[in-house]
SEKOLNU-7410 format. One line per field, with one value per atom (N, C-alpha, C, O): residue in three letters; atom name; x, y, z. Coordinates in Angstrom, 2 decimals. Layout:
r = (ALA/...)
a = (CA/...)
u = (X/...)
v = (Y/...)
w = (Z/...)
***
This chain:
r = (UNK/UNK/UNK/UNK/UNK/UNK/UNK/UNK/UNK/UNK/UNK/UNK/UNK/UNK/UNK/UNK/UNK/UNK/UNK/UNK/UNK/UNK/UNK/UNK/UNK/UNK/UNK/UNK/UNK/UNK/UNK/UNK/UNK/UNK/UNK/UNK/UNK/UNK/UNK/UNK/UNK/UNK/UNK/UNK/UNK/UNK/UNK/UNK/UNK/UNK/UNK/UNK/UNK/UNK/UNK/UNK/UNK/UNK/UNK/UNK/UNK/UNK/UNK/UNK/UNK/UNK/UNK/UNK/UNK/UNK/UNK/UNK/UNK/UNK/UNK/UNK/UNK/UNK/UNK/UNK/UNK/UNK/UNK/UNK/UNK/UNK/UNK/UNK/UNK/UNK/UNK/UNK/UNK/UNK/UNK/UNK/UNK/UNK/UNK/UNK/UNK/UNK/UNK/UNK/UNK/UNK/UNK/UNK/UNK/UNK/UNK/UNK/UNK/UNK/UNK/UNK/UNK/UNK/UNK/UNK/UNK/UNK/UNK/UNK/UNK/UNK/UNK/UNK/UNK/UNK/UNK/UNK/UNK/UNK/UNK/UNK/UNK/UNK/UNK/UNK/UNK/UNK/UNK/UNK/UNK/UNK/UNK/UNK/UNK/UNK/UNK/UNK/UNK/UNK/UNK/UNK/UNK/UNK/UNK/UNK/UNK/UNK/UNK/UNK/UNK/UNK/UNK/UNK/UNK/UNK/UNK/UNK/UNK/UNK/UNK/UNK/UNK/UNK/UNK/UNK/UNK/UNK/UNK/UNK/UNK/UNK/UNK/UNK/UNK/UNK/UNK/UNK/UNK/UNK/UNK/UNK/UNK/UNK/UNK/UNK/UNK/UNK/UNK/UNK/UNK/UNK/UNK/UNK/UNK/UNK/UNK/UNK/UNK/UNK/UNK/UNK/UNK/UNK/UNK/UNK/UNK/UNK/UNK/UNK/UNK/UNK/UNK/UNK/UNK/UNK/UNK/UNK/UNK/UNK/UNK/UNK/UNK/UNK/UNK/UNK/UNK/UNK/UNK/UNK/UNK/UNK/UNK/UNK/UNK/UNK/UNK/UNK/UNK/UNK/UNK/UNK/UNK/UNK/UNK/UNK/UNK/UNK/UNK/UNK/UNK/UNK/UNK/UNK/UNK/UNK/UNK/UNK/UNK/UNK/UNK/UNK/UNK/UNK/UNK/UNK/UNK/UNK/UNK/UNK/UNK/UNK/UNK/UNK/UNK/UNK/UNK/UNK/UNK/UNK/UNK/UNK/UNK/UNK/UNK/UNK/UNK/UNK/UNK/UNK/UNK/UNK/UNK/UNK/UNK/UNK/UNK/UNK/UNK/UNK/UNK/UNK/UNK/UNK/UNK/UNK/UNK/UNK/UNK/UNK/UNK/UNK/UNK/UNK/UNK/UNK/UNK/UNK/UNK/UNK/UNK/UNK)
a = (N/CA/C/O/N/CA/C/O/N/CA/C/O/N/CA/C/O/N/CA/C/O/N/CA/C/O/N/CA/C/O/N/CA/C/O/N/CA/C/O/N/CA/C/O/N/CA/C/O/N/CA/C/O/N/CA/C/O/N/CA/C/O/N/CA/C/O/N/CA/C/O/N/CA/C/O/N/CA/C/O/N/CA/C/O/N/CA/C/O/N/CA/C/O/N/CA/C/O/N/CA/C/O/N/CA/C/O/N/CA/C/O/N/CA/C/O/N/CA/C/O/N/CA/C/O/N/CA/C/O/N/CA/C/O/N/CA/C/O/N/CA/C/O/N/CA/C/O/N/CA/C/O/N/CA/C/O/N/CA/C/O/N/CA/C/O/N/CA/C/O/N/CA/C/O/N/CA/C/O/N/CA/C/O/N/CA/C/O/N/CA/C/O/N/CA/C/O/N/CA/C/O/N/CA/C/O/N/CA/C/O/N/CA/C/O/N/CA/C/O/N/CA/C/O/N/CA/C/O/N/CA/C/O/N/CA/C/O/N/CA/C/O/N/CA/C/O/N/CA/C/O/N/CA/C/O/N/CA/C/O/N/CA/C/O/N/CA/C/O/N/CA/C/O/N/CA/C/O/N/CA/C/O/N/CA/C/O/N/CA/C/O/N/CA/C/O/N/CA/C/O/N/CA/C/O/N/CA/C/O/N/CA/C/O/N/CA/C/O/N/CA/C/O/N/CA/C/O/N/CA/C/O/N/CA/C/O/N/CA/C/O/N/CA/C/O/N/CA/C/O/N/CA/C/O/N/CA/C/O/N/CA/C/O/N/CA/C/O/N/CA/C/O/N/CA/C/O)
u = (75.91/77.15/77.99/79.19/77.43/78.28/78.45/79.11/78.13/78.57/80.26/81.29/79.89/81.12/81.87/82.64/81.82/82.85/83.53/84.73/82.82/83.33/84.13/85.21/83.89/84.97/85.89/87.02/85.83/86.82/87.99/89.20/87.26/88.55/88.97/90.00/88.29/88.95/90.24/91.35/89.60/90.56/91.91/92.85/91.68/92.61/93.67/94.70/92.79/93.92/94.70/95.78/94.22/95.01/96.22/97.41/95.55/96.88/98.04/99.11/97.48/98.16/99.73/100.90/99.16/99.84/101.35/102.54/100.48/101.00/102.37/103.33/101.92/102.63/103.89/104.98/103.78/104.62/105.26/106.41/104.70/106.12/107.08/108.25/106.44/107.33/107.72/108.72/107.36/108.70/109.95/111.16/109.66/110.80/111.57/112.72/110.98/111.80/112.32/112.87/112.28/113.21/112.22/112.91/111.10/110.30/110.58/110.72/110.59/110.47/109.08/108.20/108.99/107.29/106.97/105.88/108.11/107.37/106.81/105.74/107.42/106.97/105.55/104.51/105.50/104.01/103.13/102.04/103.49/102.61/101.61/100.40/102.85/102.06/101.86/101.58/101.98/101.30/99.30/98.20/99.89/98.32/97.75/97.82/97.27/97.04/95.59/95.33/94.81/93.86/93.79/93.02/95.16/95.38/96.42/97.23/96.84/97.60/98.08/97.36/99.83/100.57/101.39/102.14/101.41/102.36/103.35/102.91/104.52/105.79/106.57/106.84/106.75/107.46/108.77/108.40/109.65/110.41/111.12/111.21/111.51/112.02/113.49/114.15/113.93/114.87/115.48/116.69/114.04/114.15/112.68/112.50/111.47/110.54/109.62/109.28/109.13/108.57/107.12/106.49/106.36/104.90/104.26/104.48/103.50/103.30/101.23/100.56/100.75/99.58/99.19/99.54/98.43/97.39/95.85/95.02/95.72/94.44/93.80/94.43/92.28/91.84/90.28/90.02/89.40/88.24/87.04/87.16/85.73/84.53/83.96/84.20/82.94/82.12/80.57/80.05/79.90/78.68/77.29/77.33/76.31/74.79/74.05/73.94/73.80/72.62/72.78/73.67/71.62/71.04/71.10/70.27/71.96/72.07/73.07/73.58/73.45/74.98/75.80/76.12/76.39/77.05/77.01/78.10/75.98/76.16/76.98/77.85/76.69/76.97/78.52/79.13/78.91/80.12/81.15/82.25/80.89/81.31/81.55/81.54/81.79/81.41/82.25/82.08/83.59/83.82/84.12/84.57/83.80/84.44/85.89/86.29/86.65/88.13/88.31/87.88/88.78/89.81/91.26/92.02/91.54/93.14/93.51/93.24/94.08/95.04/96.48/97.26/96.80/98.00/98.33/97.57/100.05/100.83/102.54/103.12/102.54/104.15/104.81/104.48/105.87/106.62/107.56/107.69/108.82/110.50/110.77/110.19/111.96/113.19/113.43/113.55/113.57/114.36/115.27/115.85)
v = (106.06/105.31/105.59/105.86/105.51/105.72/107.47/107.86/108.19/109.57/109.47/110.06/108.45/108.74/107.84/107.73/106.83/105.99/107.16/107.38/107.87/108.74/109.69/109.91/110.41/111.35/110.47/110.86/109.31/108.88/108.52/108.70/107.89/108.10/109.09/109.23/109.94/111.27/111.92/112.30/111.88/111.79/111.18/111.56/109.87/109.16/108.78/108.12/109.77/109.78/111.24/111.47/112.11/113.34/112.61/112.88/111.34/111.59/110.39/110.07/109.98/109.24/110.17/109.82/111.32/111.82/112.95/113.17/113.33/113.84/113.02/113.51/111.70/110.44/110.38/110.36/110.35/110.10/111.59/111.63/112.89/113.90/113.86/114.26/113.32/113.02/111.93/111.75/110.73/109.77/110.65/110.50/111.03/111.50/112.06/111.93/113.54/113.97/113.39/113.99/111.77/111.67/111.62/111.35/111.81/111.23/109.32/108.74/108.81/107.49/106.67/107.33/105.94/104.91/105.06/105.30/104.88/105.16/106.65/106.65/107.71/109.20/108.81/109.40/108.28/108.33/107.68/107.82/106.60/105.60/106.44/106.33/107.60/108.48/109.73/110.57/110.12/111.17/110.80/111.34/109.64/109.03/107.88/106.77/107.75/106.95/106.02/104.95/106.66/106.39/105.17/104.24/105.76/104.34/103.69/104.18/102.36/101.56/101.93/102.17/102.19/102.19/101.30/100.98/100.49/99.74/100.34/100.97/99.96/100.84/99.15/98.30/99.24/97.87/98.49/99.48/98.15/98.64/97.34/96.16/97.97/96.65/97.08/96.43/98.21/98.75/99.50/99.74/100.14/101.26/101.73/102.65/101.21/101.76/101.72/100.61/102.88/102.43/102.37/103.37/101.00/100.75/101.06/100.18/102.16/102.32/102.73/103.57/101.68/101.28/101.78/101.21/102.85/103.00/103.04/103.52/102.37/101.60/102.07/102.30/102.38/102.60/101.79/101.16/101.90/101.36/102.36/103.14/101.47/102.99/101.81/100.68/102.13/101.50/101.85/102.96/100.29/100.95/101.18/100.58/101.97/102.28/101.10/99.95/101.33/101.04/99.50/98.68/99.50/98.17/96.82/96.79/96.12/95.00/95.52/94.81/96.98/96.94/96.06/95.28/95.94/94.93/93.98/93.41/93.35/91.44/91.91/91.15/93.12/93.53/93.92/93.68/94.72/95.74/95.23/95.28/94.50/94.21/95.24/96.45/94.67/95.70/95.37/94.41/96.26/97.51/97.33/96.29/98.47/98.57/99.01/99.88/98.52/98.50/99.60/99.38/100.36/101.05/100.72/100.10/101.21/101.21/102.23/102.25/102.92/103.80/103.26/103.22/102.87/101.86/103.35/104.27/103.30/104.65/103.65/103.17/104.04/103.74/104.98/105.76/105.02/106.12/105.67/104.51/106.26/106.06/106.92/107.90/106.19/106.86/107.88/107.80/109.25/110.48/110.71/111.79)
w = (101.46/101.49/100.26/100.32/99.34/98.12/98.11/97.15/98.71/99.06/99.60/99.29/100.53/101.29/101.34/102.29/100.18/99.64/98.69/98.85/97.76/96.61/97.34/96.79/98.55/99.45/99.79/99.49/100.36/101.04/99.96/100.14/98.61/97.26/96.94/96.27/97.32/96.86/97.72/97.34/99.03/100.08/100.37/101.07/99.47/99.51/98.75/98.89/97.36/96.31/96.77/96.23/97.64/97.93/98.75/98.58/99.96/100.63/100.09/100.60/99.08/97.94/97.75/97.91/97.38/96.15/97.36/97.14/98.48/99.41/100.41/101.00/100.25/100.80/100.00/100.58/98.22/97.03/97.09/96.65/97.58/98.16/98.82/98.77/99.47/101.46/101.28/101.97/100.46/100.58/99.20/99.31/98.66/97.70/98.04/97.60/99.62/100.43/101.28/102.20/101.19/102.18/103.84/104.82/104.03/105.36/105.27/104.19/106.22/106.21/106.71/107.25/106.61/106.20/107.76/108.29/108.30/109.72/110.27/110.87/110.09/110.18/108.97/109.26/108.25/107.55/107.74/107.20/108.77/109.15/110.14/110.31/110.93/112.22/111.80/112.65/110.34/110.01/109.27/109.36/108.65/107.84/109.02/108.47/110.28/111.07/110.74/111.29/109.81/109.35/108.25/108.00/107.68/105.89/106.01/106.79/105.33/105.47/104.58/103.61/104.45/103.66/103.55/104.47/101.91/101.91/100.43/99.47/100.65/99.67/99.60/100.45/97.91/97.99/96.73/96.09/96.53/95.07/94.31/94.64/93.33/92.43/92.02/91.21/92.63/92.10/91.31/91.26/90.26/89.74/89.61/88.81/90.34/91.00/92.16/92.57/92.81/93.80/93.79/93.44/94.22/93.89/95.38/96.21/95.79/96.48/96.80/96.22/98.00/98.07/98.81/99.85/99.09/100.07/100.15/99.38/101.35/101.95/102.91/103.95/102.87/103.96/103.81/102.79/104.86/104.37/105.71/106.66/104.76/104.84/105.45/105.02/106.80/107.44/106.68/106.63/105.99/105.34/106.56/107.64/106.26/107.00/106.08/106.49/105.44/104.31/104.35/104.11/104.73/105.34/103.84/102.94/103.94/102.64/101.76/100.89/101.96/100.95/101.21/100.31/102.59/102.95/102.34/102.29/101.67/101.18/99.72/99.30/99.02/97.94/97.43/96.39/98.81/98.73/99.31/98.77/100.82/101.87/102.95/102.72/104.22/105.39/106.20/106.95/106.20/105.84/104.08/103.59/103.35/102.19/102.10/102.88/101.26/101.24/99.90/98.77/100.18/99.12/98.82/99.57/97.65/97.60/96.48/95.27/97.12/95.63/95.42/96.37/94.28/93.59/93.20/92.89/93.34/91.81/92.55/93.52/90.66/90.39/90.00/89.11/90.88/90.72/90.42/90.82/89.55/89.67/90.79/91.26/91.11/92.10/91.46/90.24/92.20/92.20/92.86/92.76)
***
């Protein structure tokens, strides 16, 4: 489990960073909602930045992580960007 909690952060900071391209170009939350169908994206701004969250979560095996981790485990990658 913790194998594939550590991929799935990893994974998720890629489509983090891939998400923070494509909104700069100009894609909108909805074209990314149906490109990343897997993670929850949330994009909030304050007006001279955008705080943008994505979420996904890992179904655990291992019998009693659950009371520990919770089941599903939740990720999140947080980044603040400025407007370009």
């Amino acid at each position: 489990d913790f194998g594939v909690i550590f991929s799935s952060k990893s994974n998720l900071e890629n489509d983090s960073a891939d998400i923070i391209s494509l909104l700069k170009n100009g894609v909108s939350i909805n074209k990314l909602e149906e490109m990343y169908p897997d993670n929850s994206i949330n994009i909030s701004n304050n007006g001279e930045y955008y705080t943008i969250v994505v979420s996904t979560s890992v179904n655990l095996i291992t019998p009693g992580l659950d009371r520990v981790l919770g089941d599903p485990y939740l990720l999140n990658v947080e980044r603040i960007v400025p407007y370009a």
